[in-house]
C-alpha atoms as a printed R data frame, in Angstrom:
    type eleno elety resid chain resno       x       y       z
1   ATOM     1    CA   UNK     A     1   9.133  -5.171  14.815
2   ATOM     2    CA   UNK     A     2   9.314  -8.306  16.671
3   ATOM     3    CA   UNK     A     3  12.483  -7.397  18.359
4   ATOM     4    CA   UNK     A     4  11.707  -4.477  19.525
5   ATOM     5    CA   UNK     A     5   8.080  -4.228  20.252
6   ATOM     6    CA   UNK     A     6   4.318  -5.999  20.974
7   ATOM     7    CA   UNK     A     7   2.602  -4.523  19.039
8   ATOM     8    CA   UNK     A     8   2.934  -5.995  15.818
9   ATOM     9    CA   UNK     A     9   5.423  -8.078  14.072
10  ATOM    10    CA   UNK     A    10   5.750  -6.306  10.780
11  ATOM    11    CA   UNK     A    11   4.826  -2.766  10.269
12  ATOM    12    CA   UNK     A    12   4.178  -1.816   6.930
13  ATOM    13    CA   UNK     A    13   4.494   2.186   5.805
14  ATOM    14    CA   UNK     A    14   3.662   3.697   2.296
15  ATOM    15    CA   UNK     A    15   2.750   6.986   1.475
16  ATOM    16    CA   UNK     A    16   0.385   8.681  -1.624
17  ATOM    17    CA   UNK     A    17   1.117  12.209  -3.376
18  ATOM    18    CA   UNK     A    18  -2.865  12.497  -2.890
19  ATOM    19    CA   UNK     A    19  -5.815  11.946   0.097
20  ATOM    20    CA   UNK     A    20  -7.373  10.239  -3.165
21  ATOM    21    CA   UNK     A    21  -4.317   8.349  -3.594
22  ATOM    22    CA   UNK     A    22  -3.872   7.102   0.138
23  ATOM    23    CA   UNK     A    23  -7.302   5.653  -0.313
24  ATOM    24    CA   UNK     A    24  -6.596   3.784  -3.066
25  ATOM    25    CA   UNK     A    25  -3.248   2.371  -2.060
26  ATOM    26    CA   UNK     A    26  -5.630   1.530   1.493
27  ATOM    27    CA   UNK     A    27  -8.561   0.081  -0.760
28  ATOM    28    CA   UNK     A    28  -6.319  -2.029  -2.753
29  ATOM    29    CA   UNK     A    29  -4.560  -4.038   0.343
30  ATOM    30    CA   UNK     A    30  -7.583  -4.153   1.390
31  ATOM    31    CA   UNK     A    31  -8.723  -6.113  -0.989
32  ATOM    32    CA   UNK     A    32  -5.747  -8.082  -2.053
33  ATOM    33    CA   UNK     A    33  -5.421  -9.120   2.131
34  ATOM    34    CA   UNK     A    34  -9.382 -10.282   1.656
35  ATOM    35    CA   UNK     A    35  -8.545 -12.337  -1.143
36  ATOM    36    CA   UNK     A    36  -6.179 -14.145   0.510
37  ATOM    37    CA   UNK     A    37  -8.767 -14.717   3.987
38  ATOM    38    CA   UNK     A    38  -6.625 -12.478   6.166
39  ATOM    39    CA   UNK     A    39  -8.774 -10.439   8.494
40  ATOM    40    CA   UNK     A    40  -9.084  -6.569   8.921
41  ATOM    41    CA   UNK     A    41  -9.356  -6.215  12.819
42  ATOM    42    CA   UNK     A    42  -9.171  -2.273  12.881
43  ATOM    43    CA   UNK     A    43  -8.973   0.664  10.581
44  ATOM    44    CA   UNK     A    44  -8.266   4.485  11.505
45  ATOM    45    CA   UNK     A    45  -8.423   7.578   9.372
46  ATOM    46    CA   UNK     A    46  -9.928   6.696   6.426
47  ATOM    47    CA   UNK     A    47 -12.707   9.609   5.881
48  ATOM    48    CA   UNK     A    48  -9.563  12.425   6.227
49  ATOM    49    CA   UNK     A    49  -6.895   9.443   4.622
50  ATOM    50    CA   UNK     A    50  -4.146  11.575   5.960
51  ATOM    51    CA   UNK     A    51  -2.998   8.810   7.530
52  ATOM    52    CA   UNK     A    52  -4.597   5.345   7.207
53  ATOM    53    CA   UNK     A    53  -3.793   2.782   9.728
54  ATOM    54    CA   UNK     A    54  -4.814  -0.999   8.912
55  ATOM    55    CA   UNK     A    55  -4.441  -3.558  11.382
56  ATOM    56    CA   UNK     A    56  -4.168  -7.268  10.769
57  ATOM    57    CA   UNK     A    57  -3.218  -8.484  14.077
58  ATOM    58    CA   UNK     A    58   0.875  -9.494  13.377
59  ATOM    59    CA   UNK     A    59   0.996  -6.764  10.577
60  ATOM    60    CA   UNK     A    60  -0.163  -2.798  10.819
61  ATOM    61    CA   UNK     A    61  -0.075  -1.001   7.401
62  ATOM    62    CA   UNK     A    62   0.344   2.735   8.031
63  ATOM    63    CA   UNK     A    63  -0.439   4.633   4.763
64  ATOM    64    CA   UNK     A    64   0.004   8.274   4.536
65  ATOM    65    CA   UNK     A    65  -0.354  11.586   2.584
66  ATOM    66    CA   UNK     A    66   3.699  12.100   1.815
67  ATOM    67    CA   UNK     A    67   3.769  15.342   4.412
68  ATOM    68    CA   UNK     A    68   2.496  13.717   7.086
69  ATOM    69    CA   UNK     A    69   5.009  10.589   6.630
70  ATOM    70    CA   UNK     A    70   7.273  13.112   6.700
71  ATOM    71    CA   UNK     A    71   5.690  14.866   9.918
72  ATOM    72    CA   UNK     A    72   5.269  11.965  11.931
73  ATOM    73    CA   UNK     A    73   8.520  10.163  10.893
74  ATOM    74    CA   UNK     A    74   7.664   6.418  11.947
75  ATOM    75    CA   UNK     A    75  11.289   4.861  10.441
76  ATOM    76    CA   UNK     A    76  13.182   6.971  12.595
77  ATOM    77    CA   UNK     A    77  10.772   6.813  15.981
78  ATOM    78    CA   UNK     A    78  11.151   2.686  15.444
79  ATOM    79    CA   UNK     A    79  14.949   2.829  13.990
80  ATOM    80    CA   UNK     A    80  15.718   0.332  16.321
81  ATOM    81    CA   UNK     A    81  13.443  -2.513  14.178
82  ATOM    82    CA   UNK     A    82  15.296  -4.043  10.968
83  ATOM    83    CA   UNK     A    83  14.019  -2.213   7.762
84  ATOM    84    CA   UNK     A    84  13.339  -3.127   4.503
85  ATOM    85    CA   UNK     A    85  12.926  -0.672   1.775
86  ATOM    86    CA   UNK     A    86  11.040  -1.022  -1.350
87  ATOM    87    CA   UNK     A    87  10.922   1.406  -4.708
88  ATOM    88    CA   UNK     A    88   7.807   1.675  -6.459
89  ATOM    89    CA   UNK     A    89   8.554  -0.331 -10.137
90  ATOM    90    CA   UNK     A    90   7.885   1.525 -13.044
91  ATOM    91    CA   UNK     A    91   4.219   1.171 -14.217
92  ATOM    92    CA   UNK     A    92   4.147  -1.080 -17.348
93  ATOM    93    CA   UNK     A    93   1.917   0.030 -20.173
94  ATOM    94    CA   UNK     A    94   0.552  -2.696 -21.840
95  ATOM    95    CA   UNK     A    95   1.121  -3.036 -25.586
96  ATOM    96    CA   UNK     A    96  -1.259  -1.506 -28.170
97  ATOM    97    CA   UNK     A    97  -3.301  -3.806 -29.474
98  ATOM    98    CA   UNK     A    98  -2.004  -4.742 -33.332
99  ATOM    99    CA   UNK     A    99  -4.216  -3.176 -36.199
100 ATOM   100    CA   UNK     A   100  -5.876  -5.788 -38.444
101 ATOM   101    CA   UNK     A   101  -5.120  -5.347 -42.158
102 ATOM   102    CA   UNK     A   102  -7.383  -4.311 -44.857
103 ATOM   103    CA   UNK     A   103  -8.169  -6.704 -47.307
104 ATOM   104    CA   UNK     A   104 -10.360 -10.151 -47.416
105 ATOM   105    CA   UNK     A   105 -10.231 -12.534 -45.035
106 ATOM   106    CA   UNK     A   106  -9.980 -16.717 -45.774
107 ATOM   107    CA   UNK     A   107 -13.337 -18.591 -44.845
């Protein structure tokens, strides 16, 4: 975004299936941005979480429920700044945890 506005420098736009989901994608960067000491300076739509908008000064996280995203179409209004896209990884399951056998254990 630098190049081609003053607003931010990096704009960063996700989208949930879910209001409930929006929230929790907003929650955790949230918290993952206070862990790290970076500071929240605004925050818009979170009671509706249509569209939460989370501004860190240099970086503006716009999350949103997918038909909105789709409504307000930020990547083609900005099309001019560079974009990077990103695919959700596949959610690893961790690995049950190993059954002990029967039989008497060594003291």
């Amino acid at each position: 975004m630098r190049k081609v506005s003053s607003v931010c420098d990096y704009f960063i736009i996700a989208s949930g299936t879910s209001t409930t989901q929006v929230r929790a994608i907003a929650d955790n960067i949230i918290k993952k941005l206070k862990e790290r000491n970076e500071r929240l300076w605004h925050t818009e739509g979170a009671r509706e979480a249509l569209w939460i908008v989370l501004d860190y000064g240099d970086s503006v996280a716009h999350i949103f429920l997918d038909e909105t995203r789709r409504f307000y179409d930020l990547e083609r209004l900005w099309g001019d700044a560079p974009q990077e896209r990103f695919k959700e990884s596949k959610s690893r399951r961790p690995a049950p945890a190993k059954k002990k056998k029967k039989g008497r254990s060594k003291i």
